[in-house]
C-alpha positions as CSV (number, residue, x, y, z in Angstrom):
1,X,0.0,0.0,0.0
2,X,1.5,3.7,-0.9
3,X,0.0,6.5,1.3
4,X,1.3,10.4,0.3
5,X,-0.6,12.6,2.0
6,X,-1.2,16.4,1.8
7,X,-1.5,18.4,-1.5
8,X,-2.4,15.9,-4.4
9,X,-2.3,12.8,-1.8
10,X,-2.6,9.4,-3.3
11,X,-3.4,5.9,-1.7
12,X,-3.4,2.6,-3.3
13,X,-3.6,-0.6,-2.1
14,X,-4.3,-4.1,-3.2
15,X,-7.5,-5.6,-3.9
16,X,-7.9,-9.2,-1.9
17,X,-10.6,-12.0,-2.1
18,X,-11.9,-10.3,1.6
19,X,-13.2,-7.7,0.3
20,X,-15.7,-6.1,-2.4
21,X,-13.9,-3.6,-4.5
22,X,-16.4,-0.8,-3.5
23,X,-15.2,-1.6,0.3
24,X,-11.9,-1.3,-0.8
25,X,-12.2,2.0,-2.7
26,X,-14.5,3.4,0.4
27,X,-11.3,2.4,2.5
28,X,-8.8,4.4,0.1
29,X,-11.0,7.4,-0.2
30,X,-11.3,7.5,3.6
31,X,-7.7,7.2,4.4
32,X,-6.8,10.3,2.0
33,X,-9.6,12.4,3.6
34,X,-8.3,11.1,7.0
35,X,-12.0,10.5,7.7
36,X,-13.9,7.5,8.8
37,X,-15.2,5.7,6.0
38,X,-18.8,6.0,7.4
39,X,-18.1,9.7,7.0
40,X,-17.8,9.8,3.0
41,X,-20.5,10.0,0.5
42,X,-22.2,6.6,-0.7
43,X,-20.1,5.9,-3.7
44,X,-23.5,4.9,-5.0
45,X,-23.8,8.1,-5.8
46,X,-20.5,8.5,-8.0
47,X,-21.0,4.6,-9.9
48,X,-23.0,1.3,-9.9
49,X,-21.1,-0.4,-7.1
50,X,-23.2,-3.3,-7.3
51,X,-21.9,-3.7,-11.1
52,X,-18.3,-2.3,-9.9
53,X,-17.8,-5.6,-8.0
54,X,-19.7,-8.1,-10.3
55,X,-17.7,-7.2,-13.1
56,X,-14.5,-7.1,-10.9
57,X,-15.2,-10.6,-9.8
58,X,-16.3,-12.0,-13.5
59,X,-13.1,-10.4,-15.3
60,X,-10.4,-12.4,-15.5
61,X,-9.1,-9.8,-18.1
62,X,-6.4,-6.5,-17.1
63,X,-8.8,-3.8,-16.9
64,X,-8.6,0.2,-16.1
65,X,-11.7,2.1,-14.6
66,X,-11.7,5.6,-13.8
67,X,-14.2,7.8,-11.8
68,X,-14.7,10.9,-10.0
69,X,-16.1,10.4,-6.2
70,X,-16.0,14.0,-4.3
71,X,-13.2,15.9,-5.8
72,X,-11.1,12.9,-5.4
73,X,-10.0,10.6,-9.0
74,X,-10.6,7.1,-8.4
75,X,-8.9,4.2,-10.6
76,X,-9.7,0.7,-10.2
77,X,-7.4,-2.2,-11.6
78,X,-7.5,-5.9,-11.8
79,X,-5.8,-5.6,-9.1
80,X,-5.8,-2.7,-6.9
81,X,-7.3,0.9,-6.0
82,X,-5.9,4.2,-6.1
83,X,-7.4,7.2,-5.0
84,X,-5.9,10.7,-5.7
85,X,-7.1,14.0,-4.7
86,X,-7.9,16.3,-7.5
């Protein structure tokens, strides 16, 4: 896991068989805001998590997705999450 924080802080961190992606990227987002992650948004509100984690589980391809979740640039890969602040 890589954790930069103030201006422009990133985190990234693997994605495991424990969790759902959208638990992982709620994680990420939480520890660059230095907030609880009951304190964010529901990212339900940025992207279809319920597809977010379907397709994560049903790809056994190299993928790329980007999306925008409260000012802060979120990428999920086939394997892990990064979360920047724009």
């Amino acid at each position: 896991m890589e954790i930069c924080m103030g201006e422009g802080a990133t985190s990234s961190r693997s994605i495991g068989p424990e969790r759902s992606v959208a638990t992982v990227v709620a994680l990420e987002l939480a520890a660059v805001r230095d907030e609880d992650p009951m304190e964010i948004a529901p990212l339900s509100e940025s992207i279809n998590t319920d597809a977010l984690n379907a397709f994560f589980r049903e790809s056994d391809a190299d993928f790329e997705l980007a999306f925008t979740h409260e000012g802060h640039s979120v990428t999920v890969s086939s394997s892990e999450v990064t979360v920047a602040r724009e």
